[in-house]
CHARMM internal coordinates of N, CA and C (Angstrom, degrees):
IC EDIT
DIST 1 N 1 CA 1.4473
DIST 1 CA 1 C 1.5341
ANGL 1 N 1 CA 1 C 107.32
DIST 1 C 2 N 1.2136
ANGL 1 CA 1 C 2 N 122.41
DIHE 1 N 1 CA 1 C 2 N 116.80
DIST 2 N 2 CA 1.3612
ANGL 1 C 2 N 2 CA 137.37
DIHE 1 CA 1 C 2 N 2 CA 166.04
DIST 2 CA 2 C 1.7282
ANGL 2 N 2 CA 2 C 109.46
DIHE 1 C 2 N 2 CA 2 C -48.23
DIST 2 C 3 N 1.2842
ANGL 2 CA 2 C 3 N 110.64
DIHE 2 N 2 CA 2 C 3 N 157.84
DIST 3 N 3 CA 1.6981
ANGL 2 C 3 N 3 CA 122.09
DIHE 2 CA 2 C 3 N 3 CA 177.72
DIST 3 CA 3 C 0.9823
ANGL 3 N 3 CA 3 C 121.53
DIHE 2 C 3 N 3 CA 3 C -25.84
DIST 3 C 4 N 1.7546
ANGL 3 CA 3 C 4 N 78.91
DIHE 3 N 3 CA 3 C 4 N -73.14
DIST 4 N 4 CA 1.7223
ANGL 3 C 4 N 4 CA 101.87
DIHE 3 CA 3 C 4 N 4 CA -170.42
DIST 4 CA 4 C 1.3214
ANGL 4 N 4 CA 4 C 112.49
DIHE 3 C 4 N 4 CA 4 C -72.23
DIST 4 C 5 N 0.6194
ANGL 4 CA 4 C 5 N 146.18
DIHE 4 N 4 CA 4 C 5 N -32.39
DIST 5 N 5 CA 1.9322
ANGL 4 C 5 N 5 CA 150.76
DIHE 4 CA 4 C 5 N 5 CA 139.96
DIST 5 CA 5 C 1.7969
ANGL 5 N 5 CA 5 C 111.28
DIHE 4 C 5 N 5 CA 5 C -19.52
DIST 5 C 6 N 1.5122
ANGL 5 CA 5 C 6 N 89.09
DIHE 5 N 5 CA 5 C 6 N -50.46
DIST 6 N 6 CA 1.5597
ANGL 5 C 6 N 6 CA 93.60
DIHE 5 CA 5 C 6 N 6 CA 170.09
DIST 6 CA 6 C 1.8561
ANGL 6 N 6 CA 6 C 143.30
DIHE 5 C 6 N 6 CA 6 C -51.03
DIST 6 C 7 N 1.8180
ANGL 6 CA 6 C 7 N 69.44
DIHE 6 N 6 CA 6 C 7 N -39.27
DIST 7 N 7 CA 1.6592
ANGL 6 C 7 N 7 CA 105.31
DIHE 6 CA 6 C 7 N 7 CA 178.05
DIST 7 CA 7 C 1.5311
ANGL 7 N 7 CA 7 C 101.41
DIHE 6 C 7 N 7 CA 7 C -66.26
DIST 7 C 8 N 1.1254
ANGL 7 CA 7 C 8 N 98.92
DIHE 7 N 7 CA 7 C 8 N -71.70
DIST 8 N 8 CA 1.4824
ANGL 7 C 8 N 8 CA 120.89
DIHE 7 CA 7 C 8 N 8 CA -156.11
DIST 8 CA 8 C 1.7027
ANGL 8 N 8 CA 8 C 89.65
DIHE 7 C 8 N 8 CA 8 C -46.82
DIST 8 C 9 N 1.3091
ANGL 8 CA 8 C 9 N 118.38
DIHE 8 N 8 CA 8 C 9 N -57.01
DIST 9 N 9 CA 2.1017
ANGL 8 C 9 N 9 CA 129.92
DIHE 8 CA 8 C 9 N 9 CA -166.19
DIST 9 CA 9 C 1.8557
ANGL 9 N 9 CA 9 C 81.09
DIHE 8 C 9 N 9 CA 9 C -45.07
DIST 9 C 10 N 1.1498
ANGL 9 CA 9 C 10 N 114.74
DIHE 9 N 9 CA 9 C 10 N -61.60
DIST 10 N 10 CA 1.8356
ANGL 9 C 10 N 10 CA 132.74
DIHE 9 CA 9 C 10 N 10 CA -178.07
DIST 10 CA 10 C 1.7744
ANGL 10 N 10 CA 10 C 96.73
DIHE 9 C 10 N 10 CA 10 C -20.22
DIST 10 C 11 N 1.4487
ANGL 10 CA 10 C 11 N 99.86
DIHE 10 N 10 CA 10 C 11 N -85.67
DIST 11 N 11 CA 1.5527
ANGL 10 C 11 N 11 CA 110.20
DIHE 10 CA 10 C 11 N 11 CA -176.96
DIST 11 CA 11 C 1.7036
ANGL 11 N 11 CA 11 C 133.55
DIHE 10 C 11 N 11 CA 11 C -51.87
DIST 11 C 12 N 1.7146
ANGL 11 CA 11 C 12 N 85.63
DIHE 11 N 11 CA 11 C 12 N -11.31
DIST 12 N 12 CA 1.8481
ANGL 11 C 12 N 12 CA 88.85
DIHE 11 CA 11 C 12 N 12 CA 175.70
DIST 12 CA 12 C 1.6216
ANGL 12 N 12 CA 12 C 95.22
DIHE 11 C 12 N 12 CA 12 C -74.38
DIST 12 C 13 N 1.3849
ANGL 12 CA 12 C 13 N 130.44
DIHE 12 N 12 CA 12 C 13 N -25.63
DIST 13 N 13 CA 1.3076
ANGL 12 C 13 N 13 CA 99.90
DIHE 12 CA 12 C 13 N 13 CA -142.99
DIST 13 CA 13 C 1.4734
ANGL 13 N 13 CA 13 C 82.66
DIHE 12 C 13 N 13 CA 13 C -84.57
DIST 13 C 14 N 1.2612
ANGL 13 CA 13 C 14 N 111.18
DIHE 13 N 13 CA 13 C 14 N 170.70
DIST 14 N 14 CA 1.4699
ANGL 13 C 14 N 14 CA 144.98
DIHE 13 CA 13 C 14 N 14 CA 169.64
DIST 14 CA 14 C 1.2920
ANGL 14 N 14 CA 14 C 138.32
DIHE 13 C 14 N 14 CA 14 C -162.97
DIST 14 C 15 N 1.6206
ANGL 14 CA 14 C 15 N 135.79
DIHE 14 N 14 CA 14 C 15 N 147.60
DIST 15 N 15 CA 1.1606
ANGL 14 C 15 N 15 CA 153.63
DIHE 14 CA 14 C 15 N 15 CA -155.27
DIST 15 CA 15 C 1.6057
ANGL 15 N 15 CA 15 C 104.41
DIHE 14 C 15 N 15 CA 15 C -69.55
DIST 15 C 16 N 1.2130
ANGL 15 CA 15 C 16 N 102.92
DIHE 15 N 15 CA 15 C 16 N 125.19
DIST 16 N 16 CA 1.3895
ANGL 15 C 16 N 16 CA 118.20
DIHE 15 CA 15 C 16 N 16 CA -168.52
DIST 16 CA 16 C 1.6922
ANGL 16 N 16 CA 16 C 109.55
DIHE 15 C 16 N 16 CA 16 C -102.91
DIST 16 C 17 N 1.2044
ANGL 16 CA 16 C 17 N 148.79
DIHE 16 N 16 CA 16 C 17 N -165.80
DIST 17 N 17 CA 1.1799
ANGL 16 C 17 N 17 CA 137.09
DIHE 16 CA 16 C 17 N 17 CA 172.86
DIST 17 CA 17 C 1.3999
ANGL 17 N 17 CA 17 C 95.77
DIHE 16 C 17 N 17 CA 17 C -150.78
DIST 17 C 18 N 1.4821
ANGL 17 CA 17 C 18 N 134.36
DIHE 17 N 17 CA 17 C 18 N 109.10
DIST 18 N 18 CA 1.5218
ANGL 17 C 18 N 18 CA 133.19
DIHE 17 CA 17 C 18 N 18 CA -165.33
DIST 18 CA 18 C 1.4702
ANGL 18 N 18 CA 18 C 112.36
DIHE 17 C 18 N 18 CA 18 C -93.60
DIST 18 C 19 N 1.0145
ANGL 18 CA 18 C 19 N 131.33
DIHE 18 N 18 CA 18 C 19 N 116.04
DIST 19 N 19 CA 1.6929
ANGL 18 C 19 N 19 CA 149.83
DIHE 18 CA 18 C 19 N 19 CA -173.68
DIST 19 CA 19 C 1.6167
ANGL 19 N 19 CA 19 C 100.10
DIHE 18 C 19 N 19 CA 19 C -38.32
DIST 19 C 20 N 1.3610
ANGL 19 CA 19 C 20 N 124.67
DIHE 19 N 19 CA 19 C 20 N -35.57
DIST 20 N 20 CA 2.0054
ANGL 19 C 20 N 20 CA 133.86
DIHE 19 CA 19 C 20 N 20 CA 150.84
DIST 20 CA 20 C 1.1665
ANGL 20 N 20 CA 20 C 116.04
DIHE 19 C 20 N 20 CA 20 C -38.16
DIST 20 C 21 N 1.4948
ANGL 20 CA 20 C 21 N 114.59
DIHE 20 N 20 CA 20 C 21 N -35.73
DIST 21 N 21 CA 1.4362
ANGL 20 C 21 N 21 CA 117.97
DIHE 20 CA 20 C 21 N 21 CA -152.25
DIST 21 CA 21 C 1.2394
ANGL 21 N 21 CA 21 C 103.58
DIHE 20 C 21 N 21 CA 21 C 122.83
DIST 21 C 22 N 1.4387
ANGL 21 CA 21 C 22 N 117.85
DIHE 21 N 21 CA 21 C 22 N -172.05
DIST 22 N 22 CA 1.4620
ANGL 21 C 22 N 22 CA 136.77
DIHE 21 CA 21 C 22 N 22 CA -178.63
DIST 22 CA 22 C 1.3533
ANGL 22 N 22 CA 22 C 132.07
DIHE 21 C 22 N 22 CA 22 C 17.08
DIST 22 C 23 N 1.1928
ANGL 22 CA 22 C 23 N 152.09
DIHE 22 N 22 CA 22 C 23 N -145.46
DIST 23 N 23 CA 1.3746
ANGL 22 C 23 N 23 CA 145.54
DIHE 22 CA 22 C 23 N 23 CA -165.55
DIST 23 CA 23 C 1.5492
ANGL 23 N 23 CA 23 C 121.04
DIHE 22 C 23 N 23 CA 23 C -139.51
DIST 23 C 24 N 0.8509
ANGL 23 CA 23 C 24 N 136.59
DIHE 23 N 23 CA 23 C 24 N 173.24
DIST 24 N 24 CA 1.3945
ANGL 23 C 24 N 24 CA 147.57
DIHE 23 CA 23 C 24 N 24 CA 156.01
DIST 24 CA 24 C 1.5954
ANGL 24 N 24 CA 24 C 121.92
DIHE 23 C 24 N 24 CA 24 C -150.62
DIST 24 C 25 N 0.8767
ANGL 24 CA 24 C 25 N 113.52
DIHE 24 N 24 CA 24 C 25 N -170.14
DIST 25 N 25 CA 1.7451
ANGL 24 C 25 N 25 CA 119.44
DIHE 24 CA 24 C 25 N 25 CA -178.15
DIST 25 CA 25 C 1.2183
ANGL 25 N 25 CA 25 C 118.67
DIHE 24 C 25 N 25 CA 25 C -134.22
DIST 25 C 26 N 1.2857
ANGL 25 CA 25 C 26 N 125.21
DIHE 25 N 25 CA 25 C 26 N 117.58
DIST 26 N 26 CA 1.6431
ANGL 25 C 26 N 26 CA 125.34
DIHE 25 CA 25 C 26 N 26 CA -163.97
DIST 26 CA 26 C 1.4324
ANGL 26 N 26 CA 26 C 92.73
DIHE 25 C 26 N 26 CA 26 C -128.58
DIST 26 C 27 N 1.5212
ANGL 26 CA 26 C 27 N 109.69
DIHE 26 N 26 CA 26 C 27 N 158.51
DIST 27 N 27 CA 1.4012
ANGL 26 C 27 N 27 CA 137.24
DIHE 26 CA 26 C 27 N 27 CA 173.45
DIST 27 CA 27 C 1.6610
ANGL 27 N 27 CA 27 C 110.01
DIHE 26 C 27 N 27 CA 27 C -67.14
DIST 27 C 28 N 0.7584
ANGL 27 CA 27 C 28 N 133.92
DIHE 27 N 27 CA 27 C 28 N 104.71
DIST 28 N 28 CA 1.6372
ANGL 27 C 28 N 28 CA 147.78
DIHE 27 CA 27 C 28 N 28 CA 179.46
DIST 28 CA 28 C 1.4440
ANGL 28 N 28 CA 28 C 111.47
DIHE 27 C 28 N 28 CA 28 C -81.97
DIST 28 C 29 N 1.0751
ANGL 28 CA 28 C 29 N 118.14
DIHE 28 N 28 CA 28 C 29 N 83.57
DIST 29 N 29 CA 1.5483
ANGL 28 C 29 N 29 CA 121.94
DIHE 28 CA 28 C 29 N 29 CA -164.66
DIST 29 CA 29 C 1.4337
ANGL 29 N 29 CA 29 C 120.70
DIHE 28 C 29 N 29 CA 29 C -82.20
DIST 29 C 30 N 1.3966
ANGL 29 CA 29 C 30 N 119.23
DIHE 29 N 29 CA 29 C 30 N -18.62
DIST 30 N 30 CA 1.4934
ANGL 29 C 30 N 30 CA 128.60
DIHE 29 CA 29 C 30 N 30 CA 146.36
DIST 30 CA 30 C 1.5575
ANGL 30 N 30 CA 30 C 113.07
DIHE 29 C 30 N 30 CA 30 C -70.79
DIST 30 C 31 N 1.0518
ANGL 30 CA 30 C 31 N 131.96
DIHE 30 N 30 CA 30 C 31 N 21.17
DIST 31 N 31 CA 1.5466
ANGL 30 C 31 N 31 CA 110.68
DIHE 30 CA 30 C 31 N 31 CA -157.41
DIST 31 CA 31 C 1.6903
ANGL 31 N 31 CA 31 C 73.64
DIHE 30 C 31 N 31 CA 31 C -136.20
DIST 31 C 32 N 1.3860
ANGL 31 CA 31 C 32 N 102.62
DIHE 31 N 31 CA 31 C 32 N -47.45
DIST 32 N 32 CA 1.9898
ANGL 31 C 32 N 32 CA 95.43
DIHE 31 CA 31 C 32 N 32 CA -177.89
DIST 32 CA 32 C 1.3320
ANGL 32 N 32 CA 32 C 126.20
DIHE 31 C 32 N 32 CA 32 C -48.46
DIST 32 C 33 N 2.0689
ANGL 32 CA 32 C 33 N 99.17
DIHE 32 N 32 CA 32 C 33 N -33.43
DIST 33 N 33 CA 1.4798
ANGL 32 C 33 N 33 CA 119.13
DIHE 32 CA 32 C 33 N 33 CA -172.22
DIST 33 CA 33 C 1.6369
ANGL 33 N 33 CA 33 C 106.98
DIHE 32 C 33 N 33 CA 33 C -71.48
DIST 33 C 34 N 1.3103
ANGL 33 CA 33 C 34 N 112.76
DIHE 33 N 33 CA 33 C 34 N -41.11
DIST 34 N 34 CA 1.1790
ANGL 33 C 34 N 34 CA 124.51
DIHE 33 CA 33 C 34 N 34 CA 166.52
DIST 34 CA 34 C 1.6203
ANGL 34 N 34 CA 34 C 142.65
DIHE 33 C 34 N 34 CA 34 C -50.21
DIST 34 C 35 N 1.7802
ANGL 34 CA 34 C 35 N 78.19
DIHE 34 N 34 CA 34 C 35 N -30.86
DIST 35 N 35 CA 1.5813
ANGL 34 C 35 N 35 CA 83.16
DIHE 34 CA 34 C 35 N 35 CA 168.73
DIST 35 CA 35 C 1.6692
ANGL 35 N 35 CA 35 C 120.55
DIHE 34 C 35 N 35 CA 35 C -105.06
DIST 35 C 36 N 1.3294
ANGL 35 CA 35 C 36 N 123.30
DIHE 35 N 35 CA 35 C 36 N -9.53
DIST 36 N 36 CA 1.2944
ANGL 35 C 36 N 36 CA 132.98
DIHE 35 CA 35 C 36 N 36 CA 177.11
DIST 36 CA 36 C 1.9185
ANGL 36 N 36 CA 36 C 78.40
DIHE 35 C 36 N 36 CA 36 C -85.32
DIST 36 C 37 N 1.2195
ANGL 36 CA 36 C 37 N 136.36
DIHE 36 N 36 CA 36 C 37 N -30.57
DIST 37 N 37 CA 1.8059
ANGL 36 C 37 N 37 CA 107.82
DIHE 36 CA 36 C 37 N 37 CA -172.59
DIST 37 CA 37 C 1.4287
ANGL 37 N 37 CA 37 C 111.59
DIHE 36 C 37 N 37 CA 37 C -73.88
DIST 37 C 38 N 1.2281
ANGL 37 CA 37 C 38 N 105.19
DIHE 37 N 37 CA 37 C 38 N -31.97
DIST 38 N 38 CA 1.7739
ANGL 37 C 38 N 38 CA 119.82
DIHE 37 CA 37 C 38 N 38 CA 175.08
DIST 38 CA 38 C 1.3627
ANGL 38 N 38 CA 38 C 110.67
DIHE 37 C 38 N 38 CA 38 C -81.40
DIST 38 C 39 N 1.4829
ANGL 38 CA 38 C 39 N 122.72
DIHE 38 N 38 CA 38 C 39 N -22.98
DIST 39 N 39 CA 1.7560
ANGL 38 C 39 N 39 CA 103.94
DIHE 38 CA 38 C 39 N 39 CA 175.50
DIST 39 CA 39 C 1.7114
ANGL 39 N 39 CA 39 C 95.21
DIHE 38 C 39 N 39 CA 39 C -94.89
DIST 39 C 40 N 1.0962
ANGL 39 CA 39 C 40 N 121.30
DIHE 39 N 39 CA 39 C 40 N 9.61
DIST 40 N 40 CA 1.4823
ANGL 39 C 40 N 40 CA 126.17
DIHE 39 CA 39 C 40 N 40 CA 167.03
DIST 40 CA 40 C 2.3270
ANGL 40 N 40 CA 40 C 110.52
DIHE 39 C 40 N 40 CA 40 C -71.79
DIST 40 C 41 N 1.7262
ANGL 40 CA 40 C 41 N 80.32
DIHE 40 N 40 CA 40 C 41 N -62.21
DIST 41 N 41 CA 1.2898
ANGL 40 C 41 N 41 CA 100.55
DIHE 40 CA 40 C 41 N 41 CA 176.63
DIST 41 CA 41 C 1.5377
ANGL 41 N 41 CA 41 C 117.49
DIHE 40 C 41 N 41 CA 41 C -39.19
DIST 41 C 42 N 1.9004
ANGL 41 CA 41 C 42 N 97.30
DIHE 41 N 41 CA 41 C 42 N -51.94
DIST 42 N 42 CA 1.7366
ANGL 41 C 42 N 42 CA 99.81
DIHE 41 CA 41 C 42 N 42 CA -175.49
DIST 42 CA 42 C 1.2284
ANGL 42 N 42 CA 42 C 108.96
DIHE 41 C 42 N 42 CA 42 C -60.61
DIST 42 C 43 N 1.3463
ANGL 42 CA 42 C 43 N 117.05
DIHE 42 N 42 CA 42 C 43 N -59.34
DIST 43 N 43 CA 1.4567
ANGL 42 C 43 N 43 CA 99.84
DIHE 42 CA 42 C 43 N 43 CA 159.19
DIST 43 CA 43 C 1.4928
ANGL 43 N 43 CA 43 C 153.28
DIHE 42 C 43 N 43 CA 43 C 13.36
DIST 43 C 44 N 1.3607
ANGL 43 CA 43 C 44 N 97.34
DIHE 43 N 43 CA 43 C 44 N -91.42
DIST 44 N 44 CA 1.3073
ANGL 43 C 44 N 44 CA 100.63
DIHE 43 CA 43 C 44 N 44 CA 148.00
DIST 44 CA 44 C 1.3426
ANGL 44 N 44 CA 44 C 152.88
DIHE 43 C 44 N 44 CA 44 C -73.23
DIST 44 C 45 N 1.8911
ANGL 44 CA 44 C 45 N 116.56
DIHE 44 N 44 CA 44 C 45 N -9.02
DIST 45 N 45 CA 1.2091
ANGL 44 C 45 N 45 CA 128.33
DIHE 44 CA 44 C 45 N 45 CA -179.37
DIST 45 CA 45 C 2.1637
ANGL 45 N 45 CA 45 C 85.60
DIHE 44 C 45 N 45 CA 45 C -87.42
DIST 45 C 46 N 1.0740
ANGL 45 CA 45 C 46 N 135.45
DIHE 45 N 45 CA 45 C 46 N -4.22
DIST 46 N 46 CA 1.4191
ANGL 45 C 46 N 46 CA 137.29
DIHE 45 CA 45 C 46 N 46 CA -167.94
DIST 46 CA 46 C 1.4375
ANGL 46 N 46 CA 46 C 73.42
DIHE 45 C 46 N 46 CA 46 C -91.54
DIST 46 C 47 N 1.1364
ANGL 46 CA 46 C 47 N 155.67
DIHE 46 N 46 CA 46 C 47 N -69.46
DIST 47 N 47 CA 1.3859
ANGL 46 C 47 N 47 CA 152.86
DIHE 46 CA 46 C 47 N 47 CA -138.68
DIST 47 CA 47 C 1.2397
ANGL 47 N 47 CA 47 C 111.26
DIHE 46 C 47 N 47 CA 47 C -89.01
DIST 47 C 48 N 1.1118
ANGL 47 CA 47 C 48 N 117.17
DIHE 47 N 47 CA 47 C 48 N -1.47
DIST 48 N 48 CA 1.8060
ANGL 47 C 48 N 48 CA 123.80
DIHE 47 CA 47 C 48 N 48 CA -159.17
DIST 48 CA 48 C 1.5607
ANGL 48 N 48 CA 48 C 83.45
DIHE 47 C 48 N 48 CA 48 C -116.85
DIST 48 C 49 N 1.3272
ANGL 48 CA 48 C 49 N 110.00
DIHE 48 N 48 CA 48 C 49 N 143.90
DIST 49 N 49 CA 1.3374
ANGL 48 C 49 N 49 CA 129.29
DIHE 48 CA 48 C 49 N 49 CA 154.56
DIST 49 CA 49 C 1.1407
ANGL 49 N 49 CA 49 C 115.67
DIHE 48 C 49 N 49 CA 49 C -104.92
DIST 49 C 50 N 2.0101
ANGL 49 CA 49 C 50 N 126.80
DIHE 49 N 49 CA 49 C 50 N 161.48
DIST 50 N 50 CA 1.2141
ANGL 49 C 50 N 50 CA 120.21
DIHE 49 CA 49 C 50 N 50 CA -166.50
DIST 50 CA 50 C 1.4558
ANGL 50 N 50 CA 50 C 82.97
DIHE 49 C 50 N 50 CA 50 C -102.41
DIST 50 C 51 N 1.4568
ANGL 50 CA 50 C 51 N 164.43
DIHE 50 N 50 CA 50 C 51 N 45.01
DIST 51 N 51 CA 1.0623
ANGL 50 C 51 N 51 CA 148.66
DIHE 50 CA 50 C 51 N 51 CA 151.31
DIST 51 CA 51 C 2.1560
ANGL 51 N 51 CA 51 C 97.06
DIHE 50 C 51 N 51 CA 51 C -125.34
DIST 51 C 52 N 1.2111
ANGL 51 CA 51 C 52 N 98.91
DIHE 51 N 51 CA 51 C 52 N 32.65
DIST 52 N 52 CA 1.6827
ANGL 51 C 52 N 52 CA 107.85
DIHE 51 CA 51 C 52 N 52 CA 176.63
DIST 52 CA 52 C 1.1494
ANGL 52 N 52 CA 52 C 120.88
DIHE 51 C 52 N 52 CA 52 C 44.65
DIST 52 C 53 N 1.5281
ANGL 52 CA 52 C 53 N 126.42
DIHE 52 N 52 CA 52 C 53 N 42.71
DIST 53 N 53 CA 1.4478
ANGL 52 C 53 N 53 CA 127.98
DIHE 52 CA 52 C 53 N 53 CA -154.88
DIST 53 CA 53 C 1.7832
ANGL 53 N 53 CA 53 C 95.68
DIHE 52 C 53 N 53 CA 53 C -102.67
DIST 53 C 54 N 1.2167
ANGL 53 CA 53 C 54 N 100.63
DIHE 53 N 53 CA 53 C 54 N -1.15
DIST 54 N 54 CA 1.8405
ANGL 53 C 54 N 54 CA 105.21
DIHE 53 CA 53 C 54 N 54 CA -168.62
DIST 54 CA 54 C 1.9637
ANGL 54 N 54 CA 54 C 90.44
DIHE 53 C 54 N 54 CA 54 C -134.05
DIST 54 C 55 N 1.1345
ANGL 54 CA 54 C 55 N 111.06
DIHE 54 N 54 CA 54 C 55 N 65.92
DIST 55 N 55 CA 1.2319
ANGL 54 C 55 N 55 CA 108.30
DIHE 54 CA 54 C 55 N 55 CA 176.72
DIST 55 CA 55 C 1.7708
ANGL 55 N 55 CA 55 C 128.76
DIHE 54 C 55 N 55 CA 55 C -54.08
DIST 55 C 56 N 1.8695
ANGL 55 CA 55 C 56 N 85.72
DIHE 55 N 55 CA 55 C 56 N -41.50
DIST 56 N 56 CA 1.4984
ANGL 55 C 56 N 56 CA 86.69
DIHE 55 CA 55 C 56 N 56 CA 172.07
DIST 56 CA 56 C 1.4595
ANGL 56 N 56 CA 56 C 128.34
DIHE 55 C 56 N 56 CA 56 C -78.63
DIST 56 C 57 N 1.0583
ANGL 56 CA 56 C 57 N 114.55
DIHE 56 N 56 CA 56 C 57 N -1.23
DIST 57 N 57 CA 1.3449
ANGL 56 C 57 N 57 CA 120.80
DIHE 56 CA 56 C 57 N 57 CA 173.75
DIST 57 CA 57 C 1.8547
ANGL 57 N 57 CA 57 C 113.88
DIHE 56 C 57 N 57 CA 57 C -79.81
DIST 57 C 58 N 1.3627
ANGL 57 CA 57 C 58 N 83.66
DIHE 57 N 57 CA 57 C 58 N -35.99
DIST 58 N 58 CA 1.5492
ANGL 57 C 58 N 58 CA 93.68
DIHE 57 CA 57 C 58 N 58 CA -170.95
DIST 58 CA 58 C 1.7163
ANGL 58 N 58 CA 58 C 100.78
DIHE 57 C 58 N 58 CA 58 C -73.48
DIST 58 C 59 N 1.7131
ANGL 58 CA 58 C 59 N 124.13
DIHE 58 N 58 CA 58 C 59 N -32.02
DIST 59 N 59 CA 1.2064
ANGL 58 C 59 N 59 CA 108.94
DIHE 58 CA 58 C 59 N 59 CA 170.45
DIST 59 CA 59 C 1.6972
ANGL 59 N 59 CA 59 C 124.66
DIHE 58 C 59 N 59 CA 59 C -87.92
DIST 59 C 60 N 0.9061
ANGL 59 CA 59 C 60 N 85.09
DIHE 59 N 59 CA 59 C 60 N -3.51
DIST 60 N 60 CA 2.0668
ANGL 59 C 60 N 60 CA 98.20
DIHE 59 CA 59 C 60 N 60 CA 169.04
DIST 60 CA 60 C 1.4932
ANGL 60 N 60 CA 60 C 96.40
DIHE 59 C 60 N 60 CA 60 C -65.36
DIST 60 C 61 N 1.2713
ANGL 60 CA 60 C 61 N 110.78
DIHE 60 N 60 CA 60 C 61 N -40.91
DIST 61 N 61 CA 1.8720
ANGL 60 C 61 N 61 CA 110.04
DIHE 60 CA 60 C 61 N 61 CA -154.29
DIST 61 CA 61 C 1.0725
ANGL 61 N 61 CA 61 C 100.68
DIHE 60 C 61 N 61 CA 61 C -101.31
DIST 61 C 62 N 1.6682
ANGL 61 CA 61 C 62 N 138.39
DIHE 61 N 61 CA 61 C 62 N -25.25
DIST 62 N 62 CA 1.4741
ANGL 61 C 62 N 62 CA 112.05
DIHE 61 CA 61 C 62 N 62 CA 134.64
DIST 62 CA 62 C 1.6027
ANGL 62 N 62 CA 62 C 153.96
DIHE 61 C 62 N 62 CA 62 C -99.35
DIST 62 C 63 N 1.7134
ANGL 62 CA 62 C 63 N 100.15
DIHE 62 N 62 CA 62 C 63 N 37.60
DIST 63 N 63 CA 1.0432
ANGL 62 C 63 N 63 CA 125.73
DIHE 62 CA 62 C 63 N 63 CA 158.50
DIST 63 CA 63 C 1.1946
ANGL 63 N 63 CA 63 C 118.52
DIHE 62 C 63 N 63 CA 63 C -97.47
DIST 63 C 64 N 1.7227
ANGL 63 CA 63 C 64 N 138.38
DIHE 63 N 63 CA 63 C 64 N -12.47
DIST 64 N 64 CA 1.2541
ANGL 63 C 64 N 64 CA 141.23
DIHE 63 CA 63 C 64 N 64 CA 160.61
DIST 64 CA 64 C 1.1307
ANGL 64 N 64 CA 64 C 118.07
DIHE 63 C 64 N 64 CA 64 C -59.43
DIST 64 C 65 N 1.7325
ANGL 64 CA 64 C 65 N 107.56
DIHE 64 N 64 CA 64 C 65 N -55.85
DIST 65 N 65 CA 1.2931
ANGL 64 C 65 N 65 CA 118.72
DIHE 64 CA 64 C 65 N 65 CA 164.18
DIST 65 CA 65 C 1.1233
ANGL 65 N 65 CA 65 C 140.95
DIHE 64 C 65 N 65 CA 65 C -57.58
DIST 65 C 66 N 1.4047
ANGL 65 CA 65 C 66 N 120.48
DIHE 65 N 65 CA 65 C 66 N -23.70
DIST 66 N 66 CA 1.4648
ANGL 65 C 66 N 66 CA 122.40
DIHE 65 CA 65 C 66 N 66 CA 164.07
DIST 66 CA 66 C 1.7777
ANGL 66 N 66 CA 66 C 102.46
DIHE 65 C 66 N 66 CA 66 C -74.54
DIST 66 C 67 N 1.2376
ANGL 66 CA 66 C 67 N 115.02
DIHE 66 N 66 CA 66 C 67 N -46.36
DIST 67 N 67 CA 1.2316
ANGL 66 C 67 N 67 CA 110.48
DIHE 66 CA 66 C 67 N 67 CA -160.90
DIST 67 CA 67 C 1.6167
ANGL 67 N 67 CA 67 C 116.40
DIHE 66 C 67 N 67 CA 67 C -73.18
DIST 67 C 68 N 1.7428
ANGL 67 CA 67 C 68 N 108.46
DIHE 67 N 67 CA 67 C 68 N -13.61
DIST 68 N 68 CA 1.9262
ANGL 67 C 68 N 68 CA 114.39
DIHE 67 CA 67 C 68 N 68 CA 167.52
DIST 68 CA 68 C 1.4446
ANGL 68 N 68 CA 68 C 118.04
DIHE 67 C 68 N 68 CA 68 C -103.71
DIST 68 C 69 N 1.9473
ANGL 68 CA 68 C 69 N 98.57
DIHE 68 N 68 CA 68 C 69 N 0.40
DIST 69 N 69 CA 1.6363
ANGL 68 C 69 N 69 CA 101.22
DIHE 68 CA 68 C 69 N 69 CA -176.38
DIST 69 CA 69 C 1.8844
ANGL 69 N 69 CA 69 C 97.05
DIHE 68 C 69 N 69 CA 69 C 70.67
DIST 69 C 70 N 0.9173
ANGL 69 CA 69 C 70 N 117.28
DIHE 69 N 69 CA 69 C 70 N 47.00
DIST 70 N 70 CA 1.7894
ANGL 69 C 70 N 70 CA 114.96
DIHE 69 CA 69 C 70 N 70 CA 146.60
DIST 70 CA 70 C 1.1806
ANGL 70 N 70 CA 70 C 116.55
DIHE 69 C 70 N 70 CA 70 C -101.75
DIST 70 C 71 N 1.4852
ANGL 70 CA 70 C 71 N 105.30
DIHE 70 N 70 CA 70 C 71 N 145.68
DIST 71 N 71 CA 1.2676
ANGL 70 C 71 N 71 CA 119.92
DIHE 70 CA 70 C 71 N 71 CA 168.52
DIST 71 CA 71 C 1.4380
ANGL 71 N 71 CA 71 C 134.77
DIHE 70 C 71 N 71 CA 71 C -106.76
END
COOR INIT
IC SEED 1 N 1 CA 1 C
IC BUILD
C-alpha cells in the first residue's frame, strides 16, 4: 500500500459514540470511498486549466462526479 493510501485508510477512521458511554474510532468505509473519489477529482482539476487548455481533464473530472454524485 502506497502513502497516500496510507493517509487516506488514516482519515476514514473516526470517533464513534459507544451506547456504554465514551468513544472509540472505527473505519468509515464510505468516507475512504469518498476520499480516493475526491483525490481522483484533484487529480484531474491539477490537469485542467482555468482557460480550458486541458479539456480532457476537465471532462474526466466531471464525469467522476456525475458518476459518484459529487458536487
Amino acid at each position: 500500500m502506497n502513502k497516500r493510501i496510507r493517509e487516506l485508510v488514516d482519515e476514514a477512521y473516526t470517533e464513534v459514540m459507544h451506547e456504554r458511554g465514551g468513544t472509540y474510532m472505527a473505519f468509515d468505509k464510505a468516507k475512504f470511498a469518498e476520499l480516493i473519489v475526491q483525490e481522483c477529482i484533484d487529480i484531474c482539476d491539477a490537469y485542467g486549466m482555468p482557460d480550458g487548455t486541458s479539456q480532457t481533464a476537465m471532462i474526466l473530472s466531471a464525469a467522476i462526479k456525475r458518476k459518484f454524485g459529487v458536487k
